[in-house]
SEMAR-996196 format. One record per residue (C-alpha): residue in one letter; z, x, y. Coordinates in steps of 0.25 Angstrom, whole numbers, plus 5000, padded with zeros to 4 digits. Each point is the difference from the previous one (the first is absolute). Last residue first. Example, Ala and Ser with C-alpha at 12.3 -4.5 7.8 and 13.67 -1.06 7.14 Angstrom:
REM SEMAR-996196
{"s", {5029, 5055, 4996}}
{"a", {5002, 4994, 4986}}
This chain:
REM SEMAR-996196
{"x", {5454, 5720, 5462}}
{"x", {4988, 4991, 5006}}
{"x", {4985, 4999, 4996}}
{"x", {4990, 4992, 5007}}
{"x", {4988, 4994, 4993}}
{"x", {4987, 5000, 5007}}
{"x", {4990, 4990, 4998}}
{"x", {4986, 5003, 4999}}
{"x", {4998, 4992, 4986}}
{"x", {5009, 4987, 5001}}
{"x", {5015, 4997, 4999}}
{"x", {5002, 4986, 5000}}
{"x", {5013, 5001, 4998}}
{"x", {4999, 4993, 4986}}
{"x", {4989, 5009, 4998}}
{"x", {5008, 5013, 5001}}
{"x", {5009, 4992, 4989}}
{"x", {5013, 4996, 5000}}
{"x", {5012, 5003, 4990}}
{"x", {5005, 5012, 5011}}
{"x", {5001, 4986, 5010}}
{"x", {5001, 5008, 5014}}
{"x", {4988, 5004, 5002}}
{"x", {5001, 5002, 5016}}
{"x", {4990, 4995, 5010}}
{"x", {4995, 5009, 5011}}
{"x", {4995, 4993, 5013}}
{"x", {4992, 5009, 5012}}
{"x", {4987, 4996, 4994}}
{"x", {4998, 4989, 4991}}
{"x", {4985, 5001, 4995}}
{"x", {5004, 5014, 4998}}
{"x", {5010, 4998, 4992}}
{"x", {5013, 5007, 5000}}
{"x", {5009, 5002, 4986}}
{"x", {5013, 5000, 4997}}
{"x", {5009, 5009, 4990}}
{"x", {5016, 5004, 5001}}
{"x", {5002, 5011, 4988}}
{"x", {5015, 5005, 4998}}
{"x", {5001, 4992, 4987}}
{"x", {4988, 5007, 4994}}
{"x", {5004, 5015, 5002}}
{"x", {4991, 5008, 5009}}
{"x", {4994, 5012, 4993}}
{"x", {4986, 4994, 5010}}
{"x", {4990, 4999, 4987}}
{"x", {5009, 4997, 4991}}
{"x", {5008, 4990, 5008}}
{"x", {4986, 4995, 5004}}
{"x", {4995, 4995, 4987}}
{"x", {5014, 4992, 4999}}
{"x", {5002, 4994, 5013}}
{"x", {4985, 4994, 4997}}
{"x", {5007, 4995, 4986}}
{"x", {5010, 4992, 5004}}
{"x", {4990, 4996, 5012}}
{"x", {4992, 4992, 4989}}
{"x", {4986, 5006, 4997}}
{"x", {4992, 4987, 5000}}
{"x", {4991, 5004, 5010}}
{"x", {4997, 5014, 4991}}
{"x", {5000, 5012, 5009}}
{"x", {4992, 5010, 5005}}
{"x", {5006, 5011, 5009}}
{"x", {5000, 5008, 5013}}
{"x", {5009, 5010, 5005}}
{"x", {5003, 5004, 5013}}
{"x", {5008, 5011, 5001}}
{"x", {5016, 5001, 5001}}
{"x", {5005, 5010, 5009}}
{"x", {5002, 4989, 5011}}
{"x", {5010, 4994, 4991}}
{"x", {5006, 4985, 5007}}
{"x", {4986, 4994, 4999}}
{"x", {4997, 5004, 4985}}
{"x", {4985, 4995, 4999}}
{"x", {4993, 4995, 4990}}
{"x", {4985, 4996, 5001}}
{"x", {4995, 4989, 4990}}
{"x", {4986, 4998, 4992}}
{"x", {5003, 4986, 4993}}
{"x", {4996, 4998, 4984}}
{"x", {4998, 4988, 4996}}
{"x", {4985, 4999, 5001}}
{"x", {4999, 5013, 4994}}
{"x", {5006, 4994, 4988}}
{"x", {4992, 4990, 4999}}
{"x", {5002, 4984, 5000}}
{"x", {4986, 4997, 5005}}
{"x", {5004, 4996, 5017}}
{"x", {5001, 4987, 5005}}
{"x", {4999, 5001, 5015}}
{"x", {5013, 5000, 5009}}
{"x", {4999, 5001, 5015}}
{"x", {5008, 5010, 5007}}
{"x", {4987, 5006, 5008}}
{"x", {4995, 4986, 5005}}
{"x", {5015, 4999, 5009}}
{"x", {5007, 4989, 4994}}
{"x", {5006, 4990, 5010}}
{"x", {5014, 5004, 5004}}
{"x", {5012, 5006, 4992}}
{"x", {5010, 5006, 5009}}
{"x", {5012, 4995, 4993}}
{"x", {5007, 4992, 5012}}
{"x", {4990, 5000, 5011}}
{"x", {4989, 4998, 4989}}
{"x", {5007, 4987, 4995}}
{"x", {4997, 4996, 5015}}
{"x", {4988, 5004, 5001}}
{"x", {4996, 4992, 4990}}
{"x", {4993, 5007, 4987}}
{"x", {5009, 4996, 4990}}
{"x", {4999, 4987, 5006}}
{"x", {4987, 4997, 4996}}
{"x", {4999, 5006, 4987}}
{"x", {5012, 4989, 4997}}
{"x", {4991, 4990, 4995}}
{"x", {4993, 5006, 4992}}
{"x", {4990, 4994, 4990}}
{"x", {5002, 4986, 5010}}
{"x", {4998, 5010, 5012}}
{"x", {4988, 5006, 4993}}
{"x", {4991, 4988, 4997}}
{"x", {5004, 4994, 5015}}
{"x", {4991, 5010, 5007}}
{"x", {5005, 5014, 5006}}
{"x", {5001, 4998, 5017}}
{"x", {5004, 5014, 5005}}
{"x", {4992, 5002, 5011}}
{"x", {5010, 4996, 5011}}
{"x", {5012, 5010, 4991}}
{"x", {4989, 5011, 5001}}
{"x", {5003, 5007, 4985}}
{"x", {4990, 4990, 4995}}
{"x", {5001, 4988, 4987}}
{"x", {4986, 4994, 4999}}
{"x", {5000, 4998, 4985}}
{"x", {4993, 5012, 4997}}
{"x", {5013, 5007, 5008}}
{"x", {5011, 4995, 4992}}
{"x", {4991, 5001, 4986}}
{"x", {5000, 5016, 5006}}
{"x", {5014, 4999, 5003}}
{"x", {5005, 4994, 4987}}
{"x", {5007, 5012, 4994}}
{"x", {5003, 5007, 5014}}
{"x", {5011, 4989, 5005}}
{"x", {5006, 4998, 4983}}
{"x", {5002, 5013, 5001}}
{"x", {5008, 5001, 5013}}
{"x", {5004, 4988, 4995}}
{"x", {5006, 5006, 4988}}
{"x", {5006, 5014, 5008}}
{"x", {5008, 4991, 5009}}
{"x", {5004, 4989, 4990}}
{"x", {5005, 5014, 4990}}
{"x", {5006, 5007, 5013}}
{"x", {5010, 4989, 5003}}
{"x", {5004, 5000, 4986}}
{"x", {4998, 4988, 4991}}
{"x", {5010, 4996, 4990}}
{"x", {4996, 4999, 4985}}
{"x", {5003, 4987, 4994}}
{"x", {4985, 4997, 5000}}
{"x", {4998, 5001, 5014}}
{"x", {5011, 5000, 5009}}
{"x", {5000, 5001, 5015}}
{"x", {4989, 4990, 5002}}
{"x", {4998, 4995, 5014}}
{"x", {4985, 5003, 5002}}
{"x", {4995, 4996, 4989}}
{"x", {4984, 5006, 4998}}
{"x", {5004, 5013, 5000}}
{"x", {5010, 4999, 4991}}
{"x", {4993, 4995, 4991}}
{"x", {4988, 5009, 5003}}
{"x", {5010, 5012, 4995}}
{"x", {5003, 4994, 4986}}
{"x", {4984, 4999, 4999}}
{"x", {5000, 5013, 5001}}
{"x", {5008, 5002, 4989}}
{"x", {4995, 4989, 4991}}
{"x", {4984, 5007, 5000}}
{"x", {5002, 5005, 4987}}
{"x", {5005, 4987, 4993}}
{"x", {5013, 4990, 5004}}
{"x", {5003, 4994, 5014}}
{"x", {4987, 4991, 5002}}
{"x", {4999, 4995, 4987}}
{"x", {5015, 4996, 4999}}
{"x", {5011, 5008, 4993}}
{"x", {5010, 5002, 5010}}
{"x", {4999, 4990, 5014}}
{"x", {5014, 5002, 5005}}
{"x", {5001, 4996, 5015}}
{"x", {5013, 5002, 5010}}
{"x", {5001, 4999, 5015}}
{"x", {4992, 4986, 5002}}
{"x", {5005, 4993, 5011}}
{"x", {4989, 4992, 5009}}
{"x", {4991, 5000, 4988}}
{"x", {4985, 5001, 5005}}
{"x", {5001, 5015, 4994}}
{"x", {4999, 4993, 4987}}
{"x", {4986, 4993, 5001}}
{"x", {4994, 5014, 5003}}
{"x", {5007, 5004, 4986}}
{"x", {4992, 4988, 4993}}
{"x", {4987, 5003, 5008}}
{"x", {5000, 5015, 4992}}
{"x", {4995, 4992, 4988}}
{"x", {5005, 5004, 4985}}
{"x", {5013, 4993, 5000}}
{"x", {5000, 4994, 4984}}
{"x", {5017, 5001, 4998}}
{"x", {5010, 5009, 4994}}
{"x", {5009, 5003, 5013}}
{"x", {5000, 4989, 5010}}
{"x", {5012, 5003, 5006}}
{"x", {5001, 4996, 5015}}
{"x", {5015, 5004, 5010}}
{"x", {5000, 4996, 5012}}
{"x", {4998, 4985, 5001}}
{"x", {5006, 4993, 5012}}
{"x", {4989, 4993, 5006}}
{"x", {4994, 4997, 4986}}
{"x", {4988, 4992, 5008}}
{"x", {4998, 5000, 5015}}
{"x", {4988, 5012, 4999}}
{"x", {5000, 5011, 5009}}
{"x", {4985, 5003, 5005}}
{"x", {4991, 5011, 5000}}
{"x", {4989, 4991, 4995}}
{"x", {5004, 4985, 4997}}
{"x", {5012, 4993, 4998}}
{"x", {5003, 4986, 4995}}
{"x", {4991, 5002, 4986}}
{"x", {5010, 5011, 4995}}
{"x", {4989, 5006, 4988}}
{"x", {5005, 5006, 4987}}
{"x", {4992, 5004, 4989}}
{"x", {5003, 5007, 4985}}
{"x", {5012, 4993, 4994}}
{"x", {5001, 5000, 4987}}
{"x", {5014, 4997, 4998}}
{"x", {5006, 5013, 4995}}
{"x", {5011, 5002, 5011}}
{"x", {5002, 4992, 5012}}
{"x", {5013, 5004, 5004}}
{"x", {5002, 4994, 5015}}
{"x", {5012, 5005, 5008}}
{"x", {5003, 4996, 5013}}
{"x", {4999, 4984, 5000}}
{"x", {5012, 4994, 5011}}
{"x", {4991, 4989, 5007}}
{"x", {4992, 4995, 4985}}
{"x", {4986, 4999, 5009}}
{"x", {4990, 5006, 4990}}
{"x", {5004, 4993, 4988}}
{"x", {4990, 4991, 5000}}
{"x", {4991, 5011, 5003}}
{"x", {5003, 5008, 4987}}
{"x", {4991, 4987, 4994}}
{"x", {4988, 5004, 5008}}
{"x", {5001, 5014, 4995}}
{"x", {5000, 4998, 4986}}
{"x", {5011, 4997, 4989}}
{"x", {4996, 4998, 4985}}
{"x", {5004, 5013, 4996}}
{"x", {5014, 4998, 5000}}
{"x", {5005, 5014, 4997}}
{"x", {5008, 5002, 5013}}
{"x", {5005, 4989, 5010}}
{"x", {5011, 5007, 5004}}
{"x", {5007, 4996, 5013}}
{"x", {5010, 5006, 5009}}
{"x", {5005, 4995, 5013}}
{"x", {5004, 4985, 4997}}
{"x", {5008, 4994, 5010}}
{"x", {4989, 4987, 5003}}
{"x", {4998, 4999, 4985}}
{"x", {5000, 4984, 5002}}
{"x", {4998, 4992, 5011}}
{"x", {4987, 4998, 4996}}
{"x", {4994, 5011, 4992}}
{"x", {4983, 4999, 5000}}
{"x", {4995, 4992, 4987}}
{"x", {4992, 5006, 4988}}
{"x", {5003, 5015, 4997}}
{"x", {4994, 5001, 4988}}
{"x", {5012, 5005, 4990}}
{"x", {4993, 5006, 4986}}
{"x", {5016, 5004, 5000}}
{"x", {5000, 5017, 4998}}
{"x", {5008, 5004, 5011}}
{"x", {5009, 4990, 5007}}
{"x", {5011, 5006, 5008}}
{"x", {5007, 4996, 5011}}
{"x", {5008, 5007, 5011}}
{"x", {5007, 4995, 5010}}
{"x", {5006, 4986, 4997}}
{"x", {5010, 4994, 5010}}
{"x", {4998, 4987, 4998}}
{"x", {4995, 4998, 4985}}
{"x", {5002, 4986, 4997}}
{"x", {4988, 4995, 5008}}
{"x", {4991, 5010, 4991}}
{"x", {5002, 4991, 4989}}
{"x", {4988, 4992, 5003}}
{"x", {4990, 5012, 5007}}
{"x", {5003, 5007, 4985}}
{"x", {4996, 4989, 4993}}
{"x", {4988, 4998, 5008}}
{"x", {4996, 5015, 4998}}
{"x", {5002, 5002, 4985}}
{"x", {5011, 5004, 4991}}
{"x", {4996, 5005, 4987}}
{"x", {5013, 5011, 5000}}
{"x", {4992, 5012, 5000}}
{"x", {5007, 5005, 5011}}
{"x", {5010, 4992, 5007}}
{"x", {5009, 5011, 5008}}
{"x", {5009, 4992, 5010}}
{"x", {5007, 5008, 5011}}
{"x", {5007, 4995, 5012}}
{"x", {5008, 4988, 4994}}
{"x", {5015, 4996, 5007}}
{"x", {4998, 4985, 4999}}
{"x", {4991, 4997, 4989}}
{"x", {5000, 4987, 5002}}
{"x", {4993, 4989, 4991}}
{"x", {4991, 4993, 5006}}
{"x", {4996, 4986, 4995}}
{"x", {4987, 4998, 4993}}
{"x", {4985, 4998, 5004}}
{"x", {4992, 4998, 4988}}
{"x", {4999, 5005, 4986}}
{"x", {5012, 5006, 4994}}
{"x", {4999, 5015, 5000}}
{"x", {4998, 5010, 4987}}
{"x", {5004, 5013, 5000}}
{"x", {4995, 5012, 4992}}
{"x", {5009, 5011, 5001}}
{"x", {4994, 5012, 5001}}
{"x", {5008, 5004, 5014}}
{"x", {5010, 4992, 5003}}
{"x", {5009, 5010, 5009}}
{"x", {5009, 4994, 5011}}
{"x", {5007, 5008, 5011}}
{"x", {5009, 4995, 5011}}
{"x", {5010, 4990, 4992}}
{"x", {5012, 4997, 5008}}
{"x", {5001, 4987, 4994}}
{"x", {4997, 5001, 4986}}
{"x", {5004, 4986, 4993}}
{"x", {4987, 4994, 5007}}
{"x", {4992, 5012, 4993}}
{"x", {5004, 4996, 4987}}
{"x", {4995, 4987, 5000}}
{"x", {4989, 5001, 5011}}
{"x", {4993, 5010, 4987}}
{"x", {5001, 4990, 4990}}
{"x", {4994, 4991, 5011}}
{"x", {4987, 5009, 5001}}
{"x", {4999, 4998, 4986}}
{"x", {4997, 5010, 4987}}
{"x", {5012, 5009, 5001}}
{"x", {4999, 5010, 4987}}
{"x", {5002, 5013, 5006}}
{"x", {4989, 5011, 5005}}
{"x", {5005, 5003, 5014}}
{"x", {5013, 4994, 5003}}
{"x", {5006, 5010, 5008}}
{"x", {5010, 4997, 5011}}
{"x", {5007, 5004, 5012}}
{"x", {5011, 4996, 5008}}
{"x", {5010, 4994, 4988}}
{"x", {5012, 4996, 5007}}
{"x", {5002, 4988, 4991}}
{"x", {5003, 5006, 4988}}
{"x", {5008, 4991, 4990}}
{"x", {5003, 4987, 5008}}
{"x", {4985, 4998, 5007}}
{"x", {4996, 5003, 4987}}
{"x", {5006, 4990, 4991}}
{"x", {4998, 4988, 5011}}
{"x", {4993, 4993, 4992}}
{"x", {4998, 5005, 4985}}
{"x", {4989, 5008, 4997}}
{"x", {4989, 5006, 5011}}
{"x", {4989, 5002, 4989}}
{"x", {4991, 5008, 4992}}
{"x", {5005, 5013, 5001}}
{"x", {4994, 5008, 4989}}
{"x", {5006, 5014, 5006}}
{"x", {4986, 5007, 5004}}
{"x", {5006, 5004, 5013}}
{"x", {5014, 4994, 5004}}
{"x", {5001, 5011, 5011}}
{"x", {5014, 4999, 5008}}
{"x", {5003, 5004, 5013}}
{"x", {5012, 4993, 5007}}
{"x", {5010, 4999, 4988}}
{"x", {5015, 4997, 5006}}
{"x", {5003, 4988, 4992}}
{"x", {4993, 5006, 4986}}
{"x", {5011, 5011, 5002}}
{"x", {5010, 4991, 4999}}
{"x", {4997, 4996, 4988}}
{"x", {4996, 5015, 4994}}
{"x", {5013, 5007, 5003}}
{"x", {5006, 4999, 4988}}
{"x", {4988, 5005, 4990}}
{"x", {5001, 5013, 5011}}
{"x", {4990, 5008, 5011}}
{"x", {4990, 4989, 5003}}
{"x", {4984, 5002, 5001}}
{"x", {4993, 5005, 5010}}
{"x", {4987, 4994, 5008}}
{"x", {4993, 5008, 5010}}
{"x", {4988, 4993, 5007}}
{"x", {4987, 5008, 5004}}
{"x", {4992, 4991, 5011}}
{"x", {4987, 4998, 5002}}
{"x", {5000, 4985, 4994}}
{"x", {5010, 5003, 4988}}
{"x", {5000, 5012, 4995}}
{"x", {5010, 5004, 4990}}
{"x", {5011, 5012, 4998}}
{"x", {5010, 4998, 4987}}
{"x", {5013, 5006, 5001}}
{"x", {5009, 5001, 4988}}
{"x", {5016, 4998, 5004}}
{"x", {5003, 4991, 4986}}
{"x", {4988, 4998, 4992}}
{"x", {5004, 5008, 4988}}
{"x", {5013, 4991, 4999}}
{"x", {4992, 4988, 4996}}
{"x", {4999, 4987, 5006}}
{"x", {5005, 4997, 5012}}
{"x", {4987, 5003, 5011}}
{"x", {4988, 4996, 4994}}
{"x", {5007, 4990, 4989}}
{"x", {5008, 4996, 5012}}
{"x", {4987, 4998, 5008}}
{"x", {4992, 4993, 4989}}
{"x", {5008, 4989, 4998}}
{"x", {5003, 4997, 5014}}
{"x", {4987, 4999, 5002}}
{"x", {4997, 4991, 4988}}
{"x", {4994, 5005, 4988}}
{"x", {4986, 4999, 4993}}
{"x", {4991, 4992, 4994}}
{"x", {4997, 5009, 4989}}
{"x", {4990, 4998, 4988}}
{"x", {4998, 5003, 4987}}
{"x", {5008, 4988, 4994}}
{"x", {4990, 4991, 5008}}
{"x", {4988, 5004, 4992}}
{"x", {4990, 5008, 5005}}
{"x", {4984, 4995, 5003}}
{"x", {4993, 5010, 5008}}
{"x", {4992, 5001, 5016}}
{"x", {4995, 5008, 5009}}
{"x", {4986, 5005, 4991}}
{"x", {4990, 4993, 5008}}
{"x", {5008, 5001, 5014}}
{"x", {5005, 4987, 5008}}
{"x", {5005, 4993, 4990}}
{"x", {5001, 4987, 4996}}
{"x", {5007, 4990, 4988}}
{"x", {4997, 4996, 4986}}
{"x", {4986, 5000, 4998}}
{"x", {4994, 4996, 4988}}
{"x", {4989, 5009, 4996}}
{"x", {5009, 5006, 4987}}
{"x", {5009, 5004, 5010}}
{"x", {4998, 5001, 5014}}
{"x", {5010, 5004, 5012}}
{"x", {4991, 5012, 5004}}
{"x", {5003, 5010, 4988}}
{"x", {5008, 5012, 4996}}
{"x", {5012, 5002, 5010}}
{"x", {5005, 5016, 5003}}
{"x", {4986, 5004, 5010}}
{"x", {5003, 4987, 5009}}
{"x", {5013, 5006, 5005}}
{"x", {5008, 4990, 5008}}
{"x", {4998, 4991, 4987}}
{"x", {4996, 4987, 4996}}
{"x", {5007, 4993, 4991}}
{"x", {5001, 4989, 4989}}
{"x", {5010, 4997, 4994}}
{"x", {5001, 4995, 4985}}
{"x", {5006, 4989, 4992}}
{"x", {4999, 5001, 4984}}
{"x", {4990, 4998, 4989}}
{"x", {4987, 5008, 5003}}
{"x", {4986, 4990, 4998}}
{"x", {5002, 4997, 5011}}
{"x", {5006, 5007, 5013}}
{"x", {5014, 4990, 5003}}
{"x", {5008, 5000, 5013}}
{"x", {5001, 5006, 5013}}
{"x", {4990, 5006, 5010}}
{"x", {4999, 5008, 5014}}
{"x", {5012, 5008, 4997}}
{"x", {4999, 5012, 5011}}
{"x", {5001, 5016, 4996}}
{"x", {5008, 5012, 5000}}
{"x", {5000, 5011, 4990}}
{"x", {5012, 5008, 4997}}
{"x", {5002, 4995, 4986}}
{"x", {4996, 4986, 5003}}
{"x", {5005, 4994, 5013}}
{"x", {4998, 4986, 5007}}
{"x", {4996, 4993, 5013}}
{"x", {5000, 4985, 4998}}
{"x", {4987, 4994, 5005}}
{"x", {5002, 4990, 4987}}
{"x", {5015, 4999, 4995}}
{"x", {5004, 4991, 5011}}
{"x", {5011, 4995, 4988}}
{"x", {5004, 5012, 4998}}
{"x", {5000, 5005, 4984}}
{"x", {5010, 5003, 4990}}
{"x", {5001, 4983, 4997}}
{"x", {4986, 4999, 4996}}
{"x", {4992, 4990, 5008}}
């Protein structure tokens, strides 16, 4: 072995000009004289072949064109931790008091540089926040060194270094007791095989290993080291999930499991009883089905009992079933489900509205809060939309006629209750009446339109006027129309409306950014004017 190189040189991670990659081969490639690595890179797109030369091949890699040939004066192995931090933090005047803001997990870190050359030793004693992004470590160093220099260190940034082993990482991180916060993003580690002894991370609550190569198993075996974790990060792994936690994970609260498109419903299951689980992001990983198999119509499911908080942003959802599958969560508050079959197109508005229809609990729906009036106006909707279906399947306003057939309960599961006199006592909603049913109409503008009285109940001397507006007309703009009719300015205007399928109740329009139809405003009604 050539004196310049490690001894473990193959799996080594190393660097050349900017690029990072994995050595998977050492030694000579006839007929060219001399030694030469061979390496697979983190981008696929810089190497030019497979492993193969002159149809020998030489090593493995997992993309056609991973993989290069470079000789071992061309490469870096990086530096030590310690290395690496003084260079970050000592070297050069021009550093000194610079902020740099990073992410890591969810949250934004400051680290600041040091005010004087003389004060720089010391300095590195006090560090609580440093990033070490993309600074060539490699290893721990020396024993000991760490724990001596800056041992206070609370959070940490080790995203797209050079550390190629789990123990690598045990190494530096058993020198940093109060460590909270540890980035490793983009660094591709390997694990020993079989069961090893646990190393503690005493203090950790935050561990980001995103495109780190780690799978399931290994992360169920180190997991015993990890006491207090609380958030975990593991996007874009190819993780399946294959074993349920045992007595591991049990303080965890957030989860990411996004990009790793080989995860299906029956494997999120595994994970179903983590006890403290309240965040779930489950981004780009293909997912379009989800049945609970231990609870059936209208019913709670035991599974994630904590979860409030579901992304699935990104992913195949096309079928309503999958957002009836989610109201059977006991303590979902929070969905995002951007960028789905369902949520995007021309019909993704509405579609919106039936979400919220069809759970009942949700408060916030695609990181927008929703309004009292919003979950009133779309299950109002929601109500009228499915009524005629309702009725065919022998759905009736009498409560001991009422007997609709299995089909629509498991299409809408909470149809039912949304019409329960008990519901109705609260938002007077009740079984449709015929004349509120909805039928497709052709998308025409006179279809559109709604015929509406308006009336100025506080002004006796006002007549009765009558007007055609579009449904979609926000109340911004209804306030407008009639400041030029009445000479009243906008901001004095107070608007509501009276039905007469509701008599004796007026609603208001609170929302200026709402529709008529998101009121449910149809033709006959009669908007009331205040000033």
């Amino acid at each position: 072995m050539n004196d310049m190189l490690p001894s473990d040189v193959i799996g080594r991670r190393v660097a050349v000009n900017g690029e990072r990659a994995t050595v998977r081969f050492y030694g000579t490639v006839p007929p060219v004289a001399g030694l030469w690595l061979g390496v697979e890179w983190d981008n696929p797109e810089r190497g030019k072949h497979d492993g193969r030369h002159e149809g020998t091949v030489y090593f493995k890699c997992s993309h056609p064109t991973g993989g290069s040939f470079i000789r071992p004066s061309k490469v870096s192995f990086g530096v030590d931790f310690l290395t690496a931090l003084r260079n970050r933090y000592e070297d050069g005047p021009e550093e000194c008091g610079k902020k740099e803001i990073v992410t890591i997990g969810k949250k934004p870190v400051e680290t600041i540089g040091f005010d004087s050359v003389i004060k720089k030793q010391s300095q590195l004693s006090e560090l609580r926040n440093i990033s070490l992004r993309n600074c060539a470590v490699s290893c721990a160093g020396d024993k000991g060194s760490i724990a001596t220099a800056c041992p206070n260190i609370r959070v940490l940034n080790l995203s797209q270094n050079l550390l190629s082993a789990w123990e690598e990482v045990t190494d530096i991180a058993d020198q940093l007791r109060h460590l909270e916060v540890l980035d490793l993003s983009e660094n591709k580690l390997g694990f020993a095989p079989g069961p090893s002894a646990p190393r503690t991370f005493a203090a950790l609550k935050v561990l980001v290993l995103n495109g780190t190569g780690v799978t399931w198993a290994e992360v169920l075996r180190c997991a015993a080291g990890w006491p207090v974790l609380e958030e975990l990060y593991l996007k874009s792994n190819n993780i399946t999930i294959s074993e349920r936690p045992a007595d591991v994970l049990q303080m965890v609260k957030l989860l990411d499991l996004s990009s790793n498109q080989l995860i299906d419903e029956n494997q999120l299951f595994l994970i179903a009883y983590l006890p403290r689980l309240e965040q779930l992001i489950l981004r780009d990983i293909g997912i379009s089905s989800l049945h609970f198999p231990n609870a059936g119509i209208g019913c709670k499911t035991s599974m994630f009992p904590f979860l409030q908080n579901l992304i699935v942003d990104d992913n195949q959802i096309s079928q309503w079933s999958f957002m009836n599958e989610l109201d059977k969560l006991q303590s979902l508050r929070s969905l995002s489900c951007l960028r789905n079959p369902l949520t995007v197109g021309s019909g993704a508005k509405t579609n919106l509205q039936f979400i919220i229809a069809k759970i009942g609990q949700l408060q916030t729906l695609n990181r927008c809060e929703i309004l009292p009036e919003e979950r009133r106006g779309a299950e109002l909707d929601y109500r009228k939309a499915f009524g005629n279906e309702w009725k065919e399947a022998g759905g009736h306003q009498d409560p001991h006629k009422n007997r609709p057939n299995e089909e629509f309960l498991a299409a809408h599961p909470r149809y039912q209750f949304l019409c329960q006199s008990a519901y109705l006592a609260f938002l007077e909603y009740g079984a449709p009446e015929d004349g509120e049913l909805k039928t497709q109409q052709p998308f025409l503008l006179k279809n559109q339109l709604l015929t509406l009285k308006i009336k100025c109940p506080n002004h006796s001397d006002q007549k009765v006027l009558e007007k055609q507006l579009p449904d979609s007309m926000t109340v911004q703009k209804v306030k407008g129309l009639l400041s030029r009719l009445l000479r009243v300015p906008v901001s004095d205007l107070l608007l509501s409306y009276e039905s007469p399928k509701m008599p004796g109740r007026e609603i208001e329009l609170e929302n200026d950014q709402q529709s008529l139809q998101f009121y449910s405003v149809e033709n006959g009604d009669c908007l009331l004017v205040r000033w």
